[in-house]
N, C-alpha and C positions, 0 to 999 in steps of 0.2 A: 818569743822564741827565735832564735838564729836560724839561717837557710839552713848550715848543718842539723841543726836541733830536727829539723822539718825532715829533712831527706832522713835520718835514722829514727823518723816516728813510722816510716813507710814502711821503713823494713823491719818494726819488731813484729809482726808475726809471723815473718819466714825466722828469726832468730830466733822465737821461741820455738818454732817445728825444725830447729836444727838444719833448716834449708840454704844456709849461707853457703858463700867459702869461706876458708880461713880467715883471710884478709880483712873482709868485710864483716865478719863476726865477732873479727879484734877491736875494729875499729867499733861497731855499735857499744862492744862491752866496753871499751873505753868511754865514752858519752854515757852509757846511762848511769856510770859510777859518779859522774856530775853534774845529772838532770834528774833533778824529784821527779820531773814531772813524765818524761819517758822511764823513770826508774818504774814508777806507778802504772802506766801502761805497759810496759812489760810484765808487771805481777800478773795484770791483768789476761794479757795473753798467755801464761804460761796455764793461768789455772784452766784455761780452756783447755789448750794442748793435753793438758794431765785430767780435764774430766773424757775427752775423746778415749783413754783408755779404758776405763769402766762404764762406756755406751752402751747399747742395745749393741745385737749384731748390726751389720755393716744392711742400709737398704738402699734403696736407690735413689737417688736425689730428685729433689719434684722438679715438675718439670718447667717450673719458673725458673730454676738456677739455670738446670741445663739450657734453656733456651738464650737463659744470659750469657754465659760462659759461648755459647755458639756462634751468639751476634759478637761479641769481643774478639773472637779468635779469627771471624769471616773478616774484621775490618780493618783484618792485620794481615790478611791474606790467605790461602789455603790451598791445601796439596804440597806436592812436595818437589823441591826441584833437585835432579838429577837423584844422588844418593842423600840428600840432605834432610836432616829429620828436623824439625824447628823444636825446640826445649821449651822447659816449662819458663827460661827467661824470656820469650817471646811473649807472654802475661806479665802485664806490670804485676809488682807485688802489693800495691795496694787492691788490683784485682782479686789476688790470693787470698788476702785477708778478709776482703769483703766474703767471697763466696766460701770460707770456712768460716765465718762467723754465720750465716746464713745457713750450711748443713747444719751446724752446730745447734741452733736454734731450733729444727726442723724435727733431729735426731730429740734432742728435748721434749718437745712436744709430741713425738710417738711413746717416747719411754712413758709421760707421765698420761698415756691414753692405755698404754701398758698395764700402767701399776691400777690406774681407776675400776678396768675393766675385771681386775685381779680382784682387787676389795671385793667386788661387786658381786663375784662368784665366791668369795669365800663367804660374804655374810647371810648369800642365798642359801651356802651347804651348812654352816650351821643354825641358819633357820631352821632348814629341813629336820635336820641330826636333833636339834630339839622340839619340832614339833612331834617325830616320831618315837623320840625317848615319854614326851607327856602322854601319847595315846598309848605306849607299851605300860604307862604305872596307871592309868584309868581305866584299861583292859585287867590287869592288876588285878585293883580295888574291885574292878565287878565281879570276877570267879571267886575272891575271896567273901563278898557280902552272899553270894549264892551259895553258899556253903553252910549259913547262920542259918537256924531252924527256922528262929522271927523275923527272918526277914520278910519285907513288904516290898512290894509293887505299886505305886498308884500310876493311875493314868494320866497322862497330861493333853491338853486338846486346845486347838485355837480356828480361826478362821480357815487356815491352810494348812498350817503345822500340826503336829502330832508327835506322842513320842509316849516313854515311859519313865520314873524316877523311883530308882529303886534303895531301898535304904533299910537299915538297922535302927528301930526307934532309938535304944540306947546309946547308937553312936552318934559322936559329932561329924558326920558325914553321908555323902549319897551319892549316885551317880547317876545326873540327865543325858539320856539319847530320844533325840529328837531329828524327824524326818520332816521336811516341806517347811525347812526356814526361810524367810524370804530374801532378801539383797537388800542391804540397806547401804548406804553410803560411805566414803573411805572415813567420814570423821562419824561412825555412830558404829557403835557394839550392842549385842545382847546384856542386857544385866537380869540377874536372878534374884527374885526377892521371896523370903519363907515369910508366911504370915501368921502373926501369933493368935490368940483366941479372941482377944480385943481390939484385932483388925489390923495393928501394928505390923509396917514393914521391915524387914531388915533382908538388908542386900548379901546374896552369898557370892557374889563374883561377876565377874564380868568374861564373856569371850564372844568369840566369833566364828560365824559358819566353818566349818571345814569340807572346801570345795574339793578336797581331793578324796573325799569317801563318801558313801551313798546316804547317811547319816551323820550327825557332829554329837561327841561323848564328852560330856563334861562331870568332870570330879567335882563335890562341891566340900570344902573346907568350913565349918562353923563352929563358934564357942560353945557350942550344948549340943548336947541330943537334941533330933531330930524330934522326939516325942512331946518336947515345947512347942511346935507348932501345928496349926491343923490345914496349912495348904501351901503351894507353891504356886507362883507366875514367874513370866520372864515378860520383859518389854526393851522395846529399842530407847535408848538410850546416847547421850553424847561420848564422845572417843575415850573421857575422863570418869563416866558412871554420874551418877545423880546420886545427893542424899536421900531421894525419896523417887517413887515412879511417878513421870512426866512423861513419856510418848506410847505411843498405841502398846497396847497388850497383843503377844502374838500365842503366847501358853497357858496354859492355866492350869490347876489340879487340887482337886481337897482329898487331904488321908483322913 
């Protein structure tokens, strides 16, 4: 690259923030119509210049920049003599660029602490909005099973826990409320299993404690009536359920 090549790489990005004067913005645009390679450094800078208008709002620069920009400005002199106000040309323009590439990066990094923090609360409030829409169709399903003549109750009981499952022998469904579940750990769930007359398990689902009410209600979903079996447990289980039960029993119940 030519000395001129060098000296109009310095100044594309006051060229791309339109900081020139005339002259010397003729003269760059003249050179980069003949250098690939400042032609490319200019895209370069321009995309920056056109992402600063779709930023965050405007914050304040950390205070690594400003400290920079303060030593640069202290070692070029400071204050002011008589009426005389020093310009932004008392900063070389490689100065320039460096510390708008440096906000620019900076601004970046809060935008995308922005958007994370964004996600973060949305997928918490549709957590919420669906865990409260399943406790409104399990609240549901139990005033409507109370209403069935045949409906049953049985008791469910464990070391700590307790609770009750109430059900329609004819339907393929019930609903467990269970009080004094214990804590088990982020990769292990409750799993439910109906037991048929021949000791046979079959899993009705899987959930987990709900810390935000004094008890946890679970719907349970199954291919038959209930009247096919003659008991129900629950036991801890892994994050993915078990085809059969393998960890401690914490419920239990025969109808």
């Amino acid at each position: 690259m030519t000395a001129m090549g060098r000296h109009v790489e310095s100044e594309l990005g006051a060229y791309a923030l339109g900081a020139l004067e005339l002259q010397e913005a003729a003269r760059v645009d003249a050179h980069v119509r003949q250098c690939r390679r400042c032609r490319l450094s200019l895209d370069r800078y321009q995309a920056i210049a056109e992402g600063l208008l779709y930023g965050p709002h405007p914050l304040p620069p950390p205070i690594s920049v400003r400290a920079e920009l303060t030593k640069r400005l202290g070692a070029r002199g400071s204050g002011f003599a008589g009426s005389h106000r020093p310009g932004l040309r008392a900063i070389s323009l490689p100065t320039v660029t460096g510390l708008l590439v440096m906000a620019v990066v900076a601004l970046s990094l809060v935008a995308l602490q922005m958007q994370t923090s964004l996600r973060r609360v949305e997928d918490q409030v549709r957590a919420a909005q669906e865990a409260q829409e399943e406790r409104a169709q399990v609240d549901g399903v139990s005033l409507a099973l109370l209403t069935y003549p045949a409906r049953q109750v049985a008791m469910v009981s464990g070391d700590r826990a307790y609770g009750t499952f109430l059900f329609e022998p004819r339907l393929p469904m019930g609903v467990l409320n269970a009080w004094g579940l214990p804590e088990v750990g982020s990769a292990q769930v409750f799993q439910i299993w109906l037991v048929r007359p021949d000791g046979e398990r079959v899993s009705a689902g899987l959930f987990v404690r709900d810390a935000d009410a004094p008890f946890t209600r679970v719907l349970l979903n199954i291919a038959e009536p209930v009247k096919g079996f003659v008991g129900l447990g629950v036991t801890v289980e892994p994050l993915d359920g078990s085809p059969a039960p393998t960890g401690p029993k914490v419920l239990a119940a025969d109808f």
